[in-house]
Residue, then its C-alpha position, 0 to 999 in steps of 0.5 A: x799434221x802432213x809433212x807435206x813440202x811447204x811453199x810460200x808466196x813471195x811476189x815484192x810487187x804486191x805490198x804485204x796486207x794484213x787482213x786479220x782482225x778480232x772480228x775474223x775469228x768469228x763465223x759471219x753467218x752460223x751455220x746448222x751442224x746438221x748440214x755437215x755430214x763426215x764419213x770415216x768408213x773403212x777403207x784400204x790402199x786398194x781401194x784408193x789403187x781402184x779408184x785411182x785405176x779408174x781415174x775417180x781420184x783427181x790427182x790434177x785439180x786446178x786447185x791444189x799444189x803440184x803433184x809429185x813434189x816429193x823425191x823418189x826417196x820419200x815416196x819410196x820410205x812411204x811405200x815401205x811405211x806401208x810395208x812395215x804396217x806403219x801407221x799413215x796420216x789420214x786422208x781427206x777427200x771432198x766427194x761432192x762430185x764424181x772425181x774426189x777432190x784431195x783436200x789433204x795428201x796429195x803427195x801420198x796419193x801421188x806416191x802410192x799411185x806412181x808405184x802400184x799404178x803407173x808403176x814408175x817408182x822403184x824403191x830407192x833410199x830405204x831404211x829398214x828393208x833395203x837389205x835382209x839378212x846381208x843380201x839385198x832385198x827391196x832395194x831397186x824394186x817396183x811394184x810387179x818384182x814384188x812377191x805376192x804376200x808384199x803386194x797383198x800387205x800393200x792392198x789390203x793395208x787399213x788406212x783412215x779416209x774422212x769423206x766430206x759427203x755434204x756441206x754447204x759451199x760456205x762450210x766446206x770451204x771452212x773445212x778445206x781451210x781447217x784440214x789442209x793444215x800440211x806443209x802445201x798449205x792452201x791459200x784462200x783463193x786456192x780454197x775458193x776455187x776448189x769449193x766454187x768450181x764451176x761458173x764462178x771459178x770460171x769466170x774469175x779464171x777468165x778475168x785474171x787472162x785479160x789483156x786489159x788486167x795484164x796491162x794495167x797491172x804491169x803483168x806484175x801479178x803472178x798466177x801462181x798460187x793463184x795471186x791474180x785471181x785473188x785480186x779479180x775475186x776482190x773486185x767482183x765481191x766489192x762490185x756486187x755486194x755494196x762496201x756498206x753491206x759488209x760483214x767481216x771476215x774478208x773471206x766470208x765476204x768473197x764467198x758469198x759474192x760467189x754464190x751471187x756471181x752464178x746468178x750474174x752475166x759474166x759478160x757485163x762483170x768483165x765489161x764493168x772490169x775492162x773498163x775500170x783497167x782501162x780507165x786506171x790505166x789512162x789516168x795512172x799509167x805503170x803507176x796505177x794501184x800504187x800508194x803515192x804521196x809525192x811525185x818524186x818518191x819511189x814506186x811502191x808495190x801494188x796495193x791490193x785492197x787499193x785496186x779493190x776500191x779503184x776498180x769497183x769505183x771505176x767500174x761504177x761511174x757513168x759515162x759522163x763522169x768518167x770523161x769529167x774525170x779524164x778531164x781533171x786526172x791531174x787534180x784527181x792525182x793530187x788529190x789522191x796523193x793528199x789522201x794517201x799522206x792521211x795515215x788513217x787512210x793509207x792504214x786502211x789499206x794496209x792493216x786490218x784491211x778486213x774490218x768494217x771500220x778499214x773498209x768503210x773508209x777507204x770506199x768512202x773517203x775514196x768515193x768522196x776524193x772521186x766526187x770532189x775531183x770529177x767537180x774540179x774541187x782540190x781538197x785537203x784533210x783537216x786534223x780531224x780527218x774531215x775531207x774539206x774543200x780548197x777552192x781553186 
């Protein structure tokens, strides 16, 4: 494992959700391990300096954690590893297009390219060979004050590569989750917009800017770590494959709709979109996504498996009953708050949000809330969990 910086997410407007389940531990869809293909072959610093040079490494993928997060002490203790004949952790690359992705050792390539390549690093805090024989050595250098046989020792030093040279998208993003095991840790959604770049990672991009998404999240979905997109992902995954046709884990699930979103016109995905926000944010106001029981509690967070089911649901409606339902938005909300006070609902939001027994509940119980409130129909929960009608 790296010992790359960690970073966490920390945002207390979006309610903590537990995905896991048992049935996430498992592979949805098998996969041929023929379909793999991992090459080690063996390469030098030089030859990451060579690509580097020609800009055939992306040091600045949209994807992965900042660059140059390491201090110039540590990157300079790197460099002198390397000197020492120390042995590195390995690299790993996807090389699906021409400019290699780093999935694991950003901050190392960052190091090594700053020193042998922009050569903007000076040696700084070393240990071993500040100093040689009383007088200073090392300390203070860049690359070029290097005597020859140093910068040769750094160039021809072995390092392991592993190269993902083929994979389908649903297995690549299988092995960036697994190999990106350092401190800079990926997110999901950091992993999904590095295997689906393109079309797809575009237009989730895109959607997360919207005005209309802004609005009616109260701008309280951070873009860092790429939070926003996570919840745009969400919606599109539940939007083009039907919640009766889900399979866990989550994961698996997104990803697939991104292999279907490539085939969709984004144009209509982000008018279905623009509309649900806006019809949320009409009804709902700065309380919309909110888990709600009672009128006078406090705000709560944001609830994310919450505005999956509302914007899917939302985008879904037709004409007509999006104006019945404006019609009736304040039994709507009272209805809603009813099926919130359920614990069997307002679990499925919030724990084990990755089953098919938590999915299945919170699009149907919702679509039935929705249907009895576009009627003008009050409901209560009986002690069975059954949605019944109370006729006004």
């Amino acid at each position: 494992m790296s010992t790359e910086v960690t970073d966490t997410i920390q945002n207390e407007e979006i309610e903590i959700e537990d995905t896991s389940s048992e049935q996430d531990k498992r592979i949805a869809y098998p996969f041929n391990p023929n379909d793999i293909e991992i090459e080690t072959p063996p390469y030098t610093i030089g030859y990451l300096i060579d690509r580097m040079e020609h800009g055939e490494i992306n040091m600045n993928t949209d994807f992965q954690r900042k660059g140059n997060l390491w201090t110039e002490e540590k990157q300079s203790r790197l460099i002198e590893s390397i000197l020492l004949g120390l042995p590195l952790p390995a690299f790993y690359f996807d090389t699906a297009n021409k400019e290699w992705d780093i999935i694991d050792g950003l901050q190392r390539c960052c190091s090594i390219e700053n020193f042998c390549v922009k050569k903007t690093l000076r040696l700084k805090g070393l240990e071993f060979l500040a100093e040689k024989d009383g007088k200073q050595y090392l300390e203070g250098l860049g690359f070029d004050d290097l005597d020859r046989e140093l910068q040769r020792g750094i160039i021809t030093r072995p390092i392991t590569v592993n190269l993902i040279k083929k994979a389908p998208r649903s297995i690549r993003f299988i092995l960036f989750k697994r190999l990106n095991t350092g401190g800079l840790e990926l997110t999901p959604q950091e992993i999904r917009n590095a295997v689906y770049q393109g079309y797809a990672a575009d237009t989730i991009k895109s959607m997360a800017k919207l005005p209309e998404f802004i609005r009616a999240t109260g701008g309280k979905i951070l873009t860092s770590r790429m939070q926003d997109r996570d919840f745009v992902s969400r919606f599109v995954a539940f939007y083009l494959i039907d919640y009766s046709k889900y399979q866990p884990g989550l994961d698996d699930f997104i990803n697939r709709s991104m292999d279907l979103l490539e085939k969709e016109d984004a144009k209509d995905i982000e008018n279905k979109f623009k509309k649900a926000l806006n019809l949320s944010y009409e009804i709902f106001k700065e309380d919309a996504f909110r888990k709600r029981t009672d009128l006078n509690e406090r705000q709560r967070p944001i609830n994310k498996a919450y505005f999956e089911v509302i914007t899917v649901l939302f985008a879904k409606l037709s004409d007509q009953n999006e104006r019945e339902l404006l019609n009736h938005k304040c039994l709507f909300k009272e209805n809603l708050m009813t099926l919130m006070a359920n614990d069997r609902y307002s679990n499925s939001l919030s724990r084990g949000t990755g089953t098919k027994d938590s999915v299945n509940i919170r699009f149907s119980w919702f679509q039935q809330i929705l249907n009895k409130s576009i009627e003008g129909i009050k409901i209560k929960i009986s002690d069975d969990n059954k949605i019944e009608d109370i006729r006004l």
